[in-house]
C-alpha positions as CSV (number, residue, x, y, z in Angstrom):
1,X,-68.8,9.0,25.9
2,X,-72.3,8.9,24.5
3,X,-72.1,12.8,23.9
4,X,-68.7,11.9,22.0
5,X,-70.0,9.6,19.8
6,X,-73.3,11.4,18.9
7,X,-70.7,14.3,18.0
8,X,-68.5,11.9,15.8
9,X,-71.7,10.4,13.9
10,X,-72.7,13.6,13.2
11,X,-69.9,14.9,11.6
12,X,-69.6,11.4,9.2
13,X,-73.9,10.8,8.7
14,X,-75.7,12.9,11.0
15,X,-79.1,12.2,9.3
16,X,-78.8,8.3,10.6
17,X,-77.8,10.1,13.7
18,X,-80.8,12.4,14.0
19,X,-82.9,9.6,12.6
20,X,-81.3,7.0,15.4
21,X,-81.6,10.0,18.3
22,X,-85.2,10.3,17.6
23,X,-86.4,6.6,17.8
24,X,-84.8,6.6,21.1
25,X,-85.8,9.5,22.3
26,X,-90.0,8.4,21.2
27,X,-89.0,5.3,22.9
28,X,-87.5,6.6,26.1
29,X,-90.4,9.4,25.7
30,X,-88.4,12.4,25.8
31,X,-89.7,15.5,25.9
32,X,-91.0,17.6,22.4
33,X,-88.7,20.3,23.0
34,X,-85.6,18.6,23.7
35,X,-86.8,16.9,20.4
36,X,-86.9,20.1,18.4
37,X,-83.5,21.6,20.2
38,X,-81.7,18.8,19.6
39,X,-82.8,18.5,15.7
40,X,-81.8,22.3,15.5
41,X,-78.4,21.1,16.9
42,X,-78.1,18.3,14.0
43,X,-79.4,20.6,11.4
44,X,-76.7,23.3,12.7
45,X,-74.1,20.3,12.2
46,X,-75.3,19.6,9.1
47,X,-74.7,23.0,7.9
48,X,-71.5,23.2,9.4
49,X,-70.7,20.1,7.5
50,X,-71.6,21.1,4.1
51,X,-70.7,24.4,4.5
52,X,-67.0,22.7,5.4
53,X,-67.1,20.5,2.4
54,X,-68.1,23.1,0.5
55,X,-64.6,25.1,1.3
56,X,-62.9,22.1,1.1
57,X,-63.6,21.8,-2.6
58,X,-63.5,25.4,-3.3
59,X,-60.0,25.3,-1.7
60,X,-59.1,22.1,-3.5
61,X,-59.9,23.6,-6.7
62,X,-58.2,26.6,-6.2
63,X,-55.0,24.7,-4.9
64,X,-55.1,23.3,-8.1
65,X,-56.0,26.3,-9.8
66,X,-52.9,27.7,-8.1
67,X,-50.9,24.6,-8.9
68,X,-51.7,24.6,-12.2
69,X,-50.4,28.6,-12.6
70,X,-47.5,27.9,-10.7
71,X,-46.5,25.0,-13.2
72,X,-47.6,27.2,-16.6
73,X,-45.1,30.1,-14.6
74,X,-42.3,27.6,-14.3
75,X,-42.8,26.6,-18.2
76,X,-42.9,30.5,-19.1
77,X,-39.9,31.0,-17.1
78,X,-37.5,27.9,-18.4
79,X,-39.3,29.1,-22.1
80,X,-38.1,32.8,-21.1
81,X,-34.7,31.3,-19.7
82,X,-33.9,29.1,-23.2
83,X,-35.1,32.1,-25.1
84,X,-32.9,34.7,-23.4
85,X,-30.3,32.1,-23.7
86,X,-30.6,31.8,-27.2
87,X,-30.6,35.2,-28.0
88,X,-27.0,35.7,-25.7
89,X,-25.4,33.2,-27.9
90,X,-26.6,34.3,-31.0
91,X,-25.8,37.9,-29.9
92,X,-22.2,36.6,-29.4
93,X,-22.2,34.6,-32.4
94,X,-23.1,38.1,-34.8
95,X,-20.6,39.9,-32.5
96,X,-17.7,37.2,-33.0
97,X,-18.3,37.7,-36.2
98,X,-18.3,41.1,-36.7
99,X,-14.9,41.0,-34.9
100,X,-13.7,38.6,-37.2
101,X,-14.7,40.7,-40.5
102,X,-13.3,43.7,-39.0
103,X,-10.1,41.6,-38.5
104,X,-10.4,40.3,-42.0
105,X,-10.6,43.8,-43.5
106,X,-8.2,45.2,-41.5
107,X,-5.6,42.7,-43.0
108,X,-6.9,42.2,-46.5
109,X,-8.2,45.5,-47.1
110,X,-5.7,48.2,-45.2
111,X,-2.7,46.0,-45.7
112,X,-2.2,47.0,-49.4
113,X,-2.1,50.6,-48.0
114,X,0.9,49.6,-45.3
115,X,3.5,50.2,-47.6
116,X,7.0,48.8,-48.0
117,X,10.0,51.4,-47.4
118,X,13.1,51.4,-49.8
119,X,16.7,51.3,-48.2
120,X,16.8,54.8,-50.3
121,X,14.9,57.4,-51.7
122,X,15.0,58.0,-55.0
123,X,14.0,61.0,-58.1
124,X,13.1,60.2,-61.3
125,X,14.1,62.5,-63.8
126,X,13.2,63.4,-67.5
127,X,15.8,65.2,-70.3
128,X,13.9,66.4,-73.3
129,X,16.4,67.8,-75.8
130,X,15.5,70.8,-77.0
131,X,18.5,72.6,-78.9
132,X,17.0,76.0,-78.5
133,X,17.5,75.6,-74.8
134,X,20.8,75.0,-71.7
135,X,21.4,71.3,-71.1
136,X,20.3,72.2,-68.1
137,X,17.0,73.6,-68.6
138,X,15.8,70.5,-70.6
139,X,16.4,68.4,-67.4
140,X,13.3,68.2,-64.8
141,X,12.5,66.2,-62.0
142,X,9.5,64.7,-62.3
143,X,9.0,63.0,-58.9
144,X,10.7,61.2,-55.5
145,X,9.7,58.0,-54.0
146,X,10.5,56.4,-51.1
147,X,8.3,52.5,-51.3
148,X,7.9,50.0,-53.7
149,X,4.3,50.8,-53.7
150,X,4.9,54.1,-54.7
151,X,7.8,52.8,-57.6
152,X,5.4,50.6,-59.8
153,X,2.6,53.5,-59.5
154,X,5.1,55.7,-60.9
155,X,6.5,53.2,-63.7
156,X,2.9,52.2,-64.5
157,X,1.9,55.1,-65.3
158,X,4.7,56.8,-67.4
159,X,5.8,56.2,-70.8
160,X,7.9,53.0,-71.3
161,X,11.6,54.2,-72.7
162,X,10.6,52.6,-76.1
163,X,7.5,54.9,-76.5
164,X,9.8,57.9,-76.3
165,X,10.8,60.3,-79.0
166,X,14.8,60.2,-79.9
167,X,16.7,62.9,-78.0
168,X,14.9,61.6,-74.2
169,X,16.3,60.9,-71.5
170,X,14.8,59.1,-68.6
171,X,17.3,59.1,-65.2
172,X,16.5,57.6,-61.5
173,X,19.4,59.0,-59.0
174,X,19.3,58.6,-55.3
175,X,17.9,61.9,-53.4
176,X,20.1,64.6,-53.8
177,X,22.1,63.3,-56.5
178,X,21.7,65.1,-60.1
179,X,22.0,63.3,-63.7
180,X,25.3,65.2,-64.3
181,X,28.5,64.6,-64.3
182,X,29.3,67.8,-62.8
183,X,27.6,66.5,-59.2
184,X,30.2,66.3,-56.4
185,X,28.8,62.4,-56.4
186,X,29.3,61.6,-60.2
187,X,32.3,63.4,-60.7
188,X,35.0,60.9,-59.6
189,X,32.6,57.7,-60.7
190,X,31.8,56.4,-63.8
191,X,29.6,54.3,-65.7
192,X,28.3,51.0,-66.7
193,X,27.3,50.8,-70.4
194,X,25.2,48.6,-72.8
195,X,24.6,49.5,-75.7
196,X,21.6,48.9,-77.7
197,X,21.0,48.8,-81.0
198,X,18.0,50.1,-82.8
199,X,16.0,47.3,-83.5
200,X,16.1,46.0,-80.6
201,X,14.1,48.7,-79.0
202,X,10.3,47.1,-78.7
203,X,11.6,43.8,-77.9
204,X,14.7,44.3,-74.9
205,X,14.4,48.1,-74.1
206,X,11.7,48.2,-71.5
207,X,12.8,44.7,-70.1
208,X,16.3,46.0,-69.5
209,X,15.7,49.1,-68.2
210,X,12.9,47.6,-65.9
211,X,15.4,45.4,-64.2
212,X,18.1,48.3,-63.9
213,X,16.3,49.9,-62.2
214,X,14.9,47.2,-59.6
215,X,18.0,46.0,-59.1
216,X,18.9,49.9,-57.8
217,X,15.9,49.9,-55.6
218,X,16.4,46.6,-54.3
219,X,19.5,47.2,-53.6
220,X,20.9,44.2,-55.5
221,X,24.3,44.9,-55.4
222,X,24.7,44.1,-51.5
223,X,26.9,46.0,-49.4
224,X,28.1,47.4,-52.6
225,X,25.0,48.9,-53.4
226,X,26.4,52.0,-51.4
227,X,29.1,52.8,-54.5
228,X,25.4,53.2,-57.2
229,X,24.6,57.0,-57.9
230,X,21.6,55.6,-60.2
231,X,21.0,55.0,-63.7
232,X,20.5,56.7,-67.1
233,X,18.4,55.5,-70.7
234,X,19.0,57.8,-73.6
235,X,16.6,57.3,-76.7
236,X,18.6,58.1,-79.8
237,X,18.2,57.5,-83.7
238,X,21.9,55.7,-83.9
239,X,21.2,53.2,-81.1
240,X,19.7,53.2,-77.3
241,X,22.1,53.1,-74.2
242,X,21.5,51.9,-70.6
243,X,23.7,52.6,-68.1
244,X,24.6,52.3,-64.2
245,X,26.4,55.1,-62.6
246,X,28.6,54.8,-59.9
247,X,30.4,57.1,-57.3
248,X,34.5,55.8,-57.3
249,X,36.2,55.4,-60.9
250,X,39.2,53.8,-59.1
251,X,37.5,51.3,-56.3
252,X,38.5,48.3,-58.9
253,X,36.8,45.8,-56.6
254,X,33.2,47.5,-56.2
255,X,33.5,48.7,-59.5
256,X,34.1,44.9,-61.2
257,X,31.9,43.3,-58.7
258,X,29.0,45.5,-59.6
259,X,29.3,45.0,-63.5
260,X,29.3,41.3,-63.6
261,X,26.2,41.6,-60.7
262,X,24.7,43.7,-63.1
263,X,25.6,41.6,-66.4
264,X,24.0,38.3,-64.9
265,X,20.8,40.5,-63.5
266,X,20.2,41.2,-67.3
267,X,20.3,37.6,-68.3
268,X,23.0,38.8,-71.1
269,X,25.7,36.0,-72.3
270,X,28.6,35.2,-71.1
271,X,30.5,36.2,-74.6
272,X,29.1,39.7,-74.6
273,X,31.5,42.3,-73.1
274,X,29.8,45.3,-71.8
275,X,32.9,48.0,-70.2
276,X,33.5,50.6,-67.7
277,X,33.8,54.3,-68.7
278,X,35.0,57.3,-65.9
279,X,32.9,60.3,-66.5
280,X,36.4,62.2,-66.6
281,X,37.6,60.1,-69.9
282,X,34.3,60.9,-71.5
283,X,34.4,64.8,-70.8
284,X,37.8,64.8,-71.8
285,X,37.5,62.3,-74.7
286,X,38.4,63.5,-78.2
287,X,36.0,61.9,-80.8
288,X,32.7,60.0,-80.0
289,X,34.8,56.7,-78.2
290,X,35.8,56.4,-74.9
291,X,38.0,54.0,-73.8
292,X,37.0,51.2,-71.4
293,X,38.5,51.2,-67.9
294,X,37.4,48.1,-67.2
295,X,35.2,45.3,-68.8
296,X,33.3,42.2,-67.7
């Protein structure tokens, strides 16, 4: 017990302890060398104790030393985290939108380029008259078309009927139909007339023959659009004529039907009459009038 104790007081103040050991020990006349052995031992525990607290502390600090890194590595890791989550989202965000300006061109941009087919395709042709020259000869395609797009780049781009010298022609037929009467298409049909007179030419031309001929391209007559062969304009010093050819002479009810459709596309009045004349009365005709076959 006493060997205990001495043990335990020199591990919490083992200078009281040597100090308290060597009064006894004088007083219970202990020997000089067990004196000097047993202040080696204290002096060893002393040592020992230091030495302890010493690498307590050392370790202390370095706990928190470690502590300390650990919590900075945490921060740097959340900061790295929140960065790396920042720069996913705004990754997405450029990306979305990328996506949606690629989306936005490919509508607005390549849509004009999609172009709208026509029911039919269709040739414009030009008639210069030249006297020197066959009928024949003076006629030329200039071009086919097949969309609306391709239409109004033609027409925008060509001289408008009232620019034209007298003696031209301009004439839009379905493909593989010819401006001639002689044309296994035309030669039983007939024609549509209005008949314009000269000074009406910078102010009505252009606007009628624009809507003849969208009213052929659109199809406007319905299910009787099938029955149109197309359309002719001649430019002449006497007065201008517009006209609307058609396959069948004798099919009264397509015939009729298409004039008054026609008539009211025009925006004309009610009290002008505008007739119907076959190509066969006008070959066969015997002065410069030909007899209506119908009128509207």
């Amino acid at each position: 017990m006493c060997i205990a104790k001495i043990l335990l007081s020199l591990l919490f103040n083992p200078v009281k302890v040597w100090k308290s050991t060597k009064c006894k020990k004088k007083k219970k006349r202990i020997n000089y060398q067990f004196l000097c052995c047993f202040e080696s031992v204290i002096i060893e525990f002393a040592i020992v104790r230091i030495v302890i607290s010493f690498q307590n502390h050392h370790f202390k600090r370095r706990s928190e030393v470690i502590n300390a890194r650990a919590v900075r590595a945490r921060s740097l890791s959340r900061y790295r985290s929140a960065m790396a989550s920042c720069a996913v989202q705004l990754i997405e965000k450029v990306t979305r939108k990328k996506v949606e300006k690629q989306k936005f061109e490919t509508h607005i941009l390549k849509g004009p380029y999609m172009k709208h087919p026509l029911q039919n395709r269709w040739g414009l042709w030009f008639y210069k008259n030249d006297k020197s020259k066959m009928w024949q000869d003076n006629l030329r395609l200039i071009t086919k078309f097949d969309t609306a797009e391709d239409f109004w780049a033609l027409y925008n781009n060509i001289q408008p009927p009232s620019k034209l010298s007298s003696g031209c022609d301009y004439s839009m037929f379905k493909d593989g139909i010819e401006p001639m009467w002689e044309d296994r298409s035309n030669k039983c049909g007939g024609r549509w007339l209005i008949t314009l007179a000269k000074q009406h030419r910078h102010t009505e031309l252009d606007h009628f023959w624009l809507e003849t001929l969208l009213c052929l391209i659109g199809e406007g007559f319905g299910s009787f659009s099938r029955d149109i062969c197309g359309s002719v304009i001649n430019i002449r010093a006497k007065g201008d004529k517009i006209a609307i050819w058609t396959s069948n002479a004798e099919n009264c009810e397509t015939v009729t039907y298409i004039g008054k459709k026609y008539k009211e596309s025009l925006g004309l009045p009610q009290k002008l009459v505008i007739g119907y004349q076959a190509h066969a009365d006008t070959a066969t005709k015997s002065n410069s009038i030909t007899k209506n076959k119908f009128v509207v």
